[in-house]
C-alpha positions in Angstrom: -45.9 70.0 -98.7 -42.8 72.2 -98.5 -39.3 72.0 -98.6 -35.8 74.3 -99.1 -32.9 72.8 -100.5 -29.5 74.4 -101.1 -31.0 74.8 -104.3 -34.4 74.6 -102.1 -37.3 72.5 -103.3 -41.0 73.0 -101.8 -43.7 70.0 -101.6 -47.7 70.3 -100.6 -49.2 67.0 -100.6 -52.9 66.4 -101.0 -56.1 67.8 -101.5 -59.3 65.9 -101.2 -63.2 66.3 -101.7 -66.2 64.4 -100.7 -70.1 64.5 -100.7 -70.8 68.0 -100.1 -67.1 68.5 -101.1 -64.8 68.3 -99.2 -60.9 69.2 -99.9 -57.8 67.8 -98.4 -54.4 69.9 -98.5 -51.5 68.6 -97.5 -48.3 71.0 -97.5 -44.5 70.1 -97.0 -42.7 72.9 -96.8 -39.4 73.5 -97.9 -38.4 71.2 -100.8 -41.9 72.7 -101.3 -44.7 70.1 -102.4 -48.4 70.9 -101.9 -51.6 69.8 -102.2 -55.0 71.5 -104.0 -58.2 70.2 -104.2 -61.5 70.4 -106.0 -63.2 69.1 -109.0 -67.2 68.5 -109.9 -66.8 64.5 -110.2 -64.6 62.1 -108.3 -61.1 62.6 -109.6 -57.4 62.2 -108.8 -54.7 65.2 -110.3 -51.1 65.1 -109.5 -48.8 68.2 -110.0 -45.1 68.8 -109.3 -44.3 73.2 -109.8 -40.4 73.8 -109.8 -39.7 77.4 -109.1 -36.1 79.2 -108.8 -35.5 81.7 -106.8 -33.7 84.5 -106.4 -31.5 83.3 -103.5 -29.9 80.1 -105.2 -32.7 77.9 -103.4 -35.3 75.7 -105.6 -39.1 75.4 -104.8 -40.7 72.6 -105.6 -44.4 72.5 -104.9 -45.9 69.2 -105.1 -50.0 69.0 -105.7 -52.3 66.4 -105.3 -56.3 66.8 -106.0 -59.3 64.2 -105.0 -62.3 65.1 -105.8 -65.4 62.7 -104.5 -69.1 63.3 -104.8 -69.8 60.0 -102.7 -72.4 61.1 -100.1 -72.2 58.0 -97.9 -70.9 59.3 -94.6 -68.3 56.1 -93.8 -67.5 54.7 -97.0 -64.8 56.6 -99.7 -63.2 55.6 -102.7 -60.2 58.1 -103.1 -60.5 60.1 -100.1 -58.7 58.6 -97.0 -60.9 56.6 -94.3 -60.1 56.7 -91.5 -59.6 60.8 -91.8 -63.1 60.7 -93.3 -64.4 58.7 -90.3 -62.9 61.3 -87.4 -64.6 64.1 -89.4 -67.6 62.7 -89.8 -67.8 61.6 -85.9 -66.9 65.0 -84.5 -68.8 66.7 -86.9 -65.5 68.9 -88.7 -66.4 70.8 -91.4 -63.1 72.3 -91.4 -59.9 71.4 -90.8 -56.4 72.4 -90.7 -53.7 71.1 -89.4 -49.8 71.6 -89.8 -46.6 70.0 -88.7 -43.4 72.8 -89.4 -39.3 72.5 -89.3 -37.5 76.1 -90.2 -38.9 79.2 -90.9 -39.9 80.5 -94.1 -38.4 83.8 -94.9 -40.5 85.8 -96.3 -38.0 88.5 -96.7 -36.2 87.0 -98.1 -38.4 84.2 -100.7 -40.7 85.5 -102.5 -44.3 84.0 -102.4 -45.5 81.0 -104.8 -47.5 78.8 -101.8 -49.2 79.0 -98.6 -46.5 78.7 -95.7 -46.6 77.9 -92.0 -45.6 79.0 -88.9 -42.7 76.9 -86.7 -44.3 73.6 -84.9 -48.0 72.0 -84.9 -50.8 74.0 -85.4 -54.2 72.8 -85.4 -57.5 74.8 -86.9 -61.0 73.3 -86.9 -64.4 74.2 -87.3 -67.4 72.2 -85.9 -70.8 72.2 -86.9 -73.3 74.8 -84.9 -73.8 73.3 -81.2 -73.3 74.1 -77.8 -69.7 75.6 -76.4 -69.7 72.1 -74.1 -70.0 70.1 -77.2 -68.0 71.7 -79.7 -65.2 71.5 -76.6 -65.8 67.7 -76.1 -65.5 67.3 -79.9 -62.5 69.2 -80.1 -60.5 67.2 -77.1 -61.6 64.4 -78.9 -60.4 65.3 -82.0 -57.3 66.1 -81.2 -56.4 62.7 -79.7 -57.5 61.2 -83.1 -55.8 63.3 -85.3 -52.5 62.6 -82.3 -52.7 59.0 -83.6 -53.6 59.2 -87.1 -50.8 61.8 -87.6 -47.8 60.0 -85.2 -47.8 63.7 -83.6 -48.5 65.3 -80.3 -51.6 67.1 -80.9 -53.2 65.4 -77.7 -50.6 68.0 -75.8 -53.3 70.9 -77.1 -55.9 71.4 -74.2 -57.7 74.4 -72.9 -54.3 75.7 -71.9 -53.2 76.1 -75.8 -56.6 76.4 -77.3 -58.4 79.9 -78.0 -61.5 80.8 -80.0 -60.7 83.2 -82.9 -63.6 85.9 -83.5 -63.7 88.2 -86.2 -62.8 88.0 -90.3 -61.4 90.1 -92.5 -63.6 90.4 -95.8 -61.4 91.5 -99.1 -62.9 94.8 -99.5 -60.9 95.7 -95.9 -64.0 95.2 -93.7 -64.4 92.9 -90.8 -67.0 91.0 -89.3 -67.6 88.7 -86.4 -68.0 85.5 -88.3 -70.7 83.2 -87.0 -69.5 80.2 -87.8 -66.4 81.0 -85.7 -68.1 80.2 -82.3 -67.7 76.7 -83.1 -64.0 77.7 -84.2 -61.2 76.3 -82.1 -57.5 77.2 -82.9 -54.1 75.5 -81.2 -50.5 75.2 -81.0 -47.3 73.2 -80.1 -45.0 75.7 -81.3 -41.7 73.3 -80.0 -43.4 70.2 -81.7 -40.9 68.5 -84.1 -41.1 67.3 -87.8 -39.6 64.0 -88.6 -40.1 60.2 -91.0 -43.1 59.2 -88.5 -45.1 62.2 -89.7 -44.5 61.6 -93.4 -45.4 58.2 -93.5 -49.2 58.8 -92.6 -49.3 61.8 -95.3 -48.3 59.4 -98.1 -50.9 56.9 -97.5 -53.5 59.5 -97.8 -53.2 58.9 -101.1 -54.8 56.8 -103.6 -51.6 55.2 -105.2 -49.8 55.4 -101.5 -46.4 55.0 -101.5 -44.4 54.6 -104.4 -46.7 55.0 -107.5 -47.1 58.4 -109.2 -45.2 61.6 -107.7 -45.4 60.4 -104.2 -42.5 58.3 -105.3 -40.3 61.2 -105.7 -41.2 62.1 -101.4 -38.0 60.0 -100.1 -37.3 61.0 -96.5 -33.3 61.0 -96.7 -33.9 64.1 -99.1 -36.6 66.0 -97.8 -35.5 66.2 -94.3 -32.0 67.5 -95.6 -34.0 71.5 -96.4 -33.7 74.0 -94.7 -37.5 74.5 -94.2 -40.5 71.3 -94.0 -43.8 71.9 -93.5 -46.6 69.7 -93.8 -50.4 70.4 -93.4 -53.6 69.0 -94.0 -56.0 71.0 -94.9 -60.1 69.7 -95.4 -63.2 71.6 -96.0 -66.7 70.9 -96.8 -68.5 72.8 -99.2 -72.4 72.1 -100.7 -72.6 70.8 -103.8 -75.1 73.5 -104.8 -72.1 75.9 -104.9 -70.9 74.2 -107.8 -71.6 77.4 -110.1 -68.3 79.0 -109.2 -24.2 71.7 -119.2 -25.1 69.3 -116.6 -28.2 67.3 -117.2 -31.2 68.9 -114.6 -33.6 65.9 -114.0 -36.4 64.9 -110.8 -33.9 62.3 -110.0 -31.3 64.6 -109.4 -33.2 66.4 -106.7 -35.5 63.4 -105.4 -32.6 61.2 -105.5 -35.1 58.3 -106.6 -37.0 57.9 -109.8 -40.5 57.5 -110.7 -40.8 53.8 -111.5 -44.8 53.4 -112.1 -47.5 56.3 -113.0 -50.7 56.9 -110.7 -53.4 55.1 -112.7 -56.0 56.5 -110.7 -55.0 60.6 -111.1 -56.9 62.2 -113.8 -54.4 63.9 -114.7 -50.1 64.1 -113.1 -48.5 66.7 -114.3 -44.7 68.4 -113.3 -44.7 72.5 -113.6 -41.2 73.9 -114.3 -39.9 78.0 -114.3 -37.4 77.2 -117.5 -35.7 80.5 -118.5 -36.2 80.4 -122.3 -39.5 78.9 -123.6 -37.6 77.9 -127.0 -35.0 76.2 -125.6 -33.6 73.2 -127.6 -34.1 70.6 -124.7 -37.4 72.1 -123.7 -38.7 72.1 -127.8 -38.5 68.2 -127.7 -40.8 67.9 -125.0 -44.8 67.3 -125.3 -45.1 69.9 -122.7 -47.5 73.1 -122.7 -46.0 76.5 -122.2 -47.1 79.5 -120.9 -45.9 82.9 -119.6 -47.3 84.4 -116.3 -46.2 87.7 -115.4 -42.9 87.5 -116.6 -42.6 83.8 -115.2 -41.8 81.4 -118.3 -43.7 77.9 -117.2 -43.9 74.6 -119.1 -46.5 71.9 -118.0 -45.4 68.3 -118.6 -48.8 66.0 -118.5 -48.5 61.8 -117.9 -47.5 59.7 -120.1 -45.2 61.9 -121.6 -42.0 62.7 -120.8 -42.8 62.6 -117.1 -43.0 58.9 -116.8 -42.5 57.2 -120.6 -38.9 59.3 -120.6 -37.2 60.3 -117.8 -37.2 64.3 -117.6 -34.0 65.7 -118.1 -33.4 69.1 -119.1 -29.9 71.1 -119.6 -28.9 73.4 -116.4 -28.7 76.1 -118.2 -31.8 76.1 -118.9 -33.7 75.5 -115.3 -31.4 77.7 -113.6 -30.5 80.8 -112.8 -33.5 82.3 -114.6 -34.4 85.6 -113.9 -37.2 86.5 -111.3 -40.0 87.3 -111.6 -41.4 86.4 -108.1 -42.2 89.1 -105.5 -42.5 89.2 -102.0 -45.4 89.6 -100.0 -46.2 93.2 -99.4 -46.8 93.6 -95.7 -44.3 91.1 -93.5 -44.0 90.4 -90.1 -41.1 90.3 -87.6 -41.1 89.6 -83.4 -38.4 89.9 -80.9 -38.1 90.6 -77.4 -36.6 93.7 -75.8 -35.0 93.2 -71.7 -32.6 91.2 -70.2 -34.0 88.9 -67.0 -37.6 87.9 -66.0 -39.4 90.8 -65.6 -40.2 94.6 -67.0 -39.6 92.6 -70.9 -41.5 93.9 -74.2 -42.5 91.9 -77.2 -42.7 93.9 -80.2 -43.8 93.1 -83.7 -42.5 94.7 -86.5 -45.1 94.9 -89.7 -43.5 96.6 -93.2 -45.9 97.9 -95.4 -43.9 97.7 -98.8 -46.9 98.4 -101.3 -47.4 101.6 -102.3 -51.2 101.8 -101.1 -52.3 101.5 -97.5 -52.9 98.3 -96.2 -56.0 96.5 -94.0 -54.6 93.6 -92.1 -55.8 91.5 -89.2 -53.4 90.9 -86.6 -53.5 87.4 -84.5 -51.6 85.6 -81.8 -51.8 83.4 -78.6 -49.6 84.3 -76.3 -49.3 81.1 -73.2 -50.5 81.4 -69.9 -47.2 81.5 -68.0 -46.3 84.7 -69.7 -47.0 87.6 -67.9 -49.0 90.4 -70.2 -49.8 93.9 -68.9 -52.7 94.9 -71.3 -52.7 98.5 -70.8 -49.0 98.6 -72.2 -50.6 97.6 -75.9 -49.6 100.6 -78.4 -49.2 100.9 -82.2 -47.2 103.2 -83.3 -46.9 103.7 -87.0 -44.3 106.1 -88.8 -43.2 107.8 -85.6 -47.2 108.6 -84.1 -49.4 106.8 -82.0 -52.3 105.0 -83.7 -55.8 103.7 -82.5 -56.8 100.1 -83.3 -59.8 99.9 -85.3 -61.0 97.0 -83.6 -59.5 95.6 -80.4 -60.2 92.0 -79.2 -58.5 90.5 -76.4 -59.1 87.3 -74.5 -57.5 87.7 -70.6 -55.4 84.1 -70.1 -56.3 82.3 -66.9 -53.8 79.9 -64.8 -53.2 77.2 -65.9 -56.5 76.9 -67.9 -56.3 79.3 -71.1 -53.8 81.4 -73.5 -54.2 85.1 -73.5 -55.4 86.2 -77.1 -55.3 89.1 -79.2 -57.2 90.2 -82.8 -56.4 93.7 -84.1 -57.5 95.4 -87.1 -54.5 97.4 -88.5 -54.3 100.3 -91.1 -50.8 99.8 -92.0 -49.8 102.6 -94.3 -47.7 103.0 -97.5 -44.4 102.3 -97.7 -44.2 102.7 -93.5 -43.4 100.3 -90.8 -45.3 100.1 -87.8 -44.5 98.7 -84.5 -46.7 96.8 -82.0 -45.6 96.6 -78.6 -46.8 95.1 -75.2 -44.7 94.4 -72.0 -44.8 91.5 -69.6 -42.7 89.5 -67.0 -41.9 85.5 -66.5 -43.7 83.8 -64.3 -42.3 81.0 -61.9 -44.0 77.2 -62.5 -44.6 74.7 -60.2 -41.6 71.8 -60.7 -43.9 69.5 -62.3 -44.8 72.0 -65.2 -41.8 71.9 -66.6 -41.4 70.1 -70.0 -38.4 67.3 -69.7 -35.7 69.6 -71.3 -36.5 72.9 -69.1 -33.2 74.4 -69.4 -33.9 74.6 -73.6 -36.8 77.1 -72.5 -40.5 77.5 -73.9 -41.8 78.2 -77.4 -43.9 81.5 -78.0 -46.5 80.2 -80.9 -46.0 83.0 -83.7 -48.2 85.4 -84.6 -49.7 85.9 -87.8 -51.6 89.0 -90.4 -54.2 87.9 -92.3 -54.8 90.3 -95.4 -55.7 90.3 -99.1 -52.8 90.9 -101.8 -52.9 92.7 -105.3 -54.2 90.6 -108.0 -50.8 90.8 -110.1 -49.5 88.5 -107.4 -47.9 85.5 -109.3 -48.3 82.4 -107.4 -49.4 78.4 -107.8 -53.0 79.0 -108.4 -52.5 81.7 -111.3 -49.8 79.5 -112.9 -52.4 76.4 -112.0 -55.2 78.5 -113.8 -52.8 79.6 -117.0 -52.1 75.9 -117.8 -55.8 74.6 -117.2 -54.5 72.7 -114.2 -57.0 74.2 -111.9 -60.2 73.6 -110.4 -62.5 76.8 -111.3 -65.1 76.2 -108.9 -63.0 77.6 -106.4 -61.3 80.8 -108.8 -64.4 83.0 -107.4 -63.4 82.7 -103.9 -60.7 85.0 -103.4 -58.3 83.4 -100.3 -56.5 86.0 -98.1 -52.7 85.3 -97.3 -51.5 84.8 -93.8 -48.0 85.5 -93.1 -46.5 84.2 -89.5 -43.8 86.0 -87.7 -40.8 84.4 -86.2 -41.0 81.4 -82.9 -39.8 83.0 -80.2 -37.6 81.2 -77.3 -38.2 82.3 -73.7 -36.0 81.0 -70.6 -38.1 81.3 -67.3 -36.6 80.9 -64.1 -35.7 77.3 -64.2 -35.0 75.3 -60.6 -32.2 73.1 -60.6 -33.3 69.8 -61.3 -30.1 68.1 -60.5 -30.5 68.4 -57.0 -32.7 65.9 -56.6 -30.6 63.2 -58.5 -27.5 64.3 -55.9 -29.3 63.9 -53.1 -30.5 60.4 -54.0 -27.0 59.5 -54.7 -26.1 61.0 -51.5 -28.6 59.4 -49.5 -28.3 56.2 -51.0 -24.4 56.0 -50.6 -25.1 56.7 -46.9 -27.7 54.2 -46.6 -25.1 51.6 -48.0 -22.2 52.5 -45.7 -24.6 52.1 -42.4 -26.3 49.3 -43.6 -23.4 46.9 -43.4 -22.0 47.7 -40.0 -25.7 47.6 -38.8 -26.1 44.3 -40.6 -22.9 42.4 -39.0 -24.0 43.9 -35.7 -27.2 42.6 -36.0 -26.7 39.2 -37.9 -23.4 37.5 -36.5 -22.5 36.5 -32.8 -19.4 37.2 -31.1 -17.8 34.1 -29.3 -15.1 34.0 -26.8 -11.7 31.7 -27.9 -9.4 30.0 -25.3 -5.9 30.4 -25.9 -5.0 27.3 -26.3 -7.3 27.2 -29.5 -4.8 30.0 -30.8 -1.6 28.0 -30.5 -0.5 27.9 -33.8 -1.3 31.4 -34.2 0.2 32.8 -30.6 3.8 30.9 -32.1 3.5 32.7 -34.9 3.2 36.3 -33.2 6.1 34.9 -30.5 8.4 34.5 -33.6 7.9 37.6 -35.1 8.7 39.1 -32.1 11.8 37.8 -31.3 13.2 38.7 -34.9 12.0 42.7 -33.9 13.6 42.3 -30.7 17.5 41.0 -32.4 18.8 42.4 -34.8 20.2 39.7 -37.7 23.5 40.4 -38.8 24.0 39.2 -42.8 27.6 38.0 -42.5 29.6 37.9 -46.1 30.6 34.0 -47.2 34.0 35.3 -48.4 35.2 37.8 -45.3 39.0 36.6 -46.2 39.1 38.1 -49.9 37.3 41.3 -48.7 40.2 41.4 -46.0 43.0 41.1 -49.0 41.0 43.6 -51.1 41.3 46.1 -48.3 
């Protein structure tokens, strides 16, 4: 779990295992907090990593770890429930799932933590079976998770839903991976982040709400950065595979304090980036210390100062320190060239920084109701035209499924390379339109999938350097994906207020004939004599005769008017 303050702060949230293990990560991006998992017996470890950066912003990185060996398929002790139960009935033995506010800047922060891209996204993997099950399981996944969650993953059918392909090995060659034919990948790119999605993330956990570090999540803060992100991330893996000047305090940036410890977590411990290791405030603390790179990290364990003593350290010593983060090598930008609906481009910008040539697999989903001439597709890298290794593209069809694109890319040293592919707007039927049509459609962003250098500091090597991590996964090497930007599109919109004008219309004229038609059609008309009007003839008689004489006012003293003059 993620999240950016002014002086930002980053969250992840949870990581779980079961039977063959399994592990939960949940990610909150933007004060950052974030969630690992994975340890041989059944286990519950808490972490808190507070980085600075170098653009006056604060990551913290919040991870939690459950570990279960328990191989009943529908009863857990640490690991949530009711998630374990929709796994286990759809037969998910991967799954990821994200819920994103802001966009990380990866030009701008350097990378510590898995990010996400803008929106809901949702990535699963099914067990080997037939396309028509593995689709029924996913549709009914989705509505689960869409109720577990409080979000609107039932809004992903066969219309945001692709089948991704190939995978990109570390050694820069690629694959078609079988397991990915029971694969399915969507997003709600416009799909919002707010309190009702927290909540269900908190209870994942064994001491729920207000035990432990979750106690430190309070809403009123975390919603206040500048980027949130939280994801969910579960995987099953066999047991067999086992062989591999003012005072700074969590207060301060949590604006609540941790009252009670996690009694169940192994072990709950808060990472810091301090800038002097020998620092007078940081020399009192029972805290192990360690130097990554450059990065000057001190581990404080529980029972310590995290929860028998407040944590409190001096300013000066938590911030500015001097950075010794990096950015990501090869990043990812996307805009749109063209004014109106049709002859448009989108083009993606990848930067190569490093100074060796780079392998990286290109994805994205592009909707339906965008327009995409395929023969326009080019790659042009450091002013020439380049050839695409390998070329997979999935044709969208109305109103049934996305049009979607894997490349292989050789981006090449300290170059930039362009991808480009034009396309026009399409017109929708009126009842396509989402309820706020003139705010336009979200483009889901694309992402590169690629392996980075092994100098790369991050939460897993400062994990690993303080004993904090689990090694049975430090064999696996992950690749990083980095997603490009949310794009907004305006199609041509009909004007929906015509309707509601001519209902008003129509029913003001209704009212006005109704009621002339109604006294016609209800009440009588009956003849009067005159001498039933008497009263009423007298009365017109005398205002007649006043119209016809004209009444003089005559003064009541005429004589002293006659002197005066």
């Amino acid at each position: 779990m993620y999240f950016i303050f002014s002086i930002s702060d980053l969250i992840t949230v949870m990581g779980l295992t079961w039977c063959s293990k399994v592990v939960l990560e949940v990610l909150i991006l933007h004060l950052l907090f974030a969630v690992y998992s994975c340890r041989p017996r059944e286990q519950f470890l808490e972490e808190l990593h507070l980085i600075s950066l170098n653009s006056r912003h604060t990551l913290a990185y919040f991870k939690f770890t459950i570990i279960s060996l328990n191989k009943s398929e529908n009863h857990f002790n640490f690991f949530p429930n009711a998630l374990g139960r929709v796994l286990n009935a759809y037969n998910v033995t991967e799954l990821h799932l994200s819920l994103t506010q802001g966009l990380w800047r990866s030009h701008i922060w350097p990378h510590y933590a898995p990010t996400e891209p803008t929106g809901a996204h949702l990535l699963a993997t099914f067990q080997r079976d037939t396309a028509e099950r593995t689709n029924t399981n996913w549709n009914r996944l989705v509505h689960s998770l869409s109720g577990l969650f409080c979000a609107s993953f039932s809004q992903i059918d066969s219309t945001r839903t692709v089948t991704p392909k190939y995978l990109l090995f570390a050694n820069g060659t690629q694959n078609i991976f079988s397991n990915y034919a029971s694969m399915r990948y969507g997003m709600l790119p416009s799909e919002n982040v707010c309190t009702e999605n927290l909540t269900p993330w908190k209870k994942l956990l064994p001491c729920k709400l207000n035990r432990g570090l979750t106690a430190l999540l309070n809403p009123r803060r975390l919603f206040n950065a500048h980027y949130v992100s939280l994801a969910v991330k579960v995987t099953k893996t066999c047991q067999e595979n086992n062989g591999q000047c003012l005072n700074w305090s969590l207060q301060n940036y949590f604006f609540v304090p941790i009252q009670q410890p996690c009694n169940i977590a192994f072990k709950s411990a808060v990472i810091v980036q301090v800038k002097d290791l020998k620092s007078s405030s940081i020399s009192t603390l029972s805290a192990s210390r360690v130097k990554v790179n450059g990065c000057n990290m001190i581990g404080l364990d529980s029972g310590r100062d995290l929860f028998v003593n407040e944590l409190s350290l001096k300013m000066d010593d938590v911030y500015p320190v001097t950075s010794c983060l990096s950015r990501l090598p090869v990043l990812l930008n996307t805009h749109v060239l063209g004014v109106g609906f049709h002859h448009l481009t989108l083009k993606h910008r990848i930067s190569n920084e490093a100074p060796n040539e780079m392998i990286v697999l290109f994805r994205q989903t592009i909707p339906w109701i965008i327009r995409v001439y395929f023969h326009t597709l080019t790659l042009i890298c450091a002013g020439e035209k380049k050839s695409f290794e390998i070329l997979h593209y999935e044709p969208a069809k109305n109103r049934l499924k996305p049009h979607y694109f894997e490349l292989l890319i050789r981006v090449p040293a300290l170059s930039v390379c362009h991808l480009q592919i034009n396309f026009d707007k399409s017109l929708l039927r009126w009842t396509e339109y989402p309820p706020d049509a003139n705010r336009g459609f979200m483009l889901p962003a694309a992402s590169l999938l690629y392996y980075t250098p092994d100098f790369k500091v991050d939460n897993d090597a400062v994990s690993k350097a303080l004993n904090f991590s689990q090694k049975n996964f430090d064999t696996f090497k992950q690749p990083v994906q980095v997603y490009g930007e949310s794009l907004l599109l305006n199609l041509p919109t009909p004007d929906f207020s015509m309707p509601y004008n001519v209902i008003c219309l129509v029913c003001t004229v209704v009212a006005l004939i109704f009621g002339p038609i109604h006294n016609v059609t209800t009440k009588r008309l009956v003849l009067k004599h005159r001498r039933e009007l008497g009263s009423r003839v007298n009365l017109r008689r005398l205002f007649a005769y006043f119209k016809r004489n004209n009444v003089e006012c005559v003064s009541k003293f005429p004589v002293q008017e006659e002197q005066t003059n």
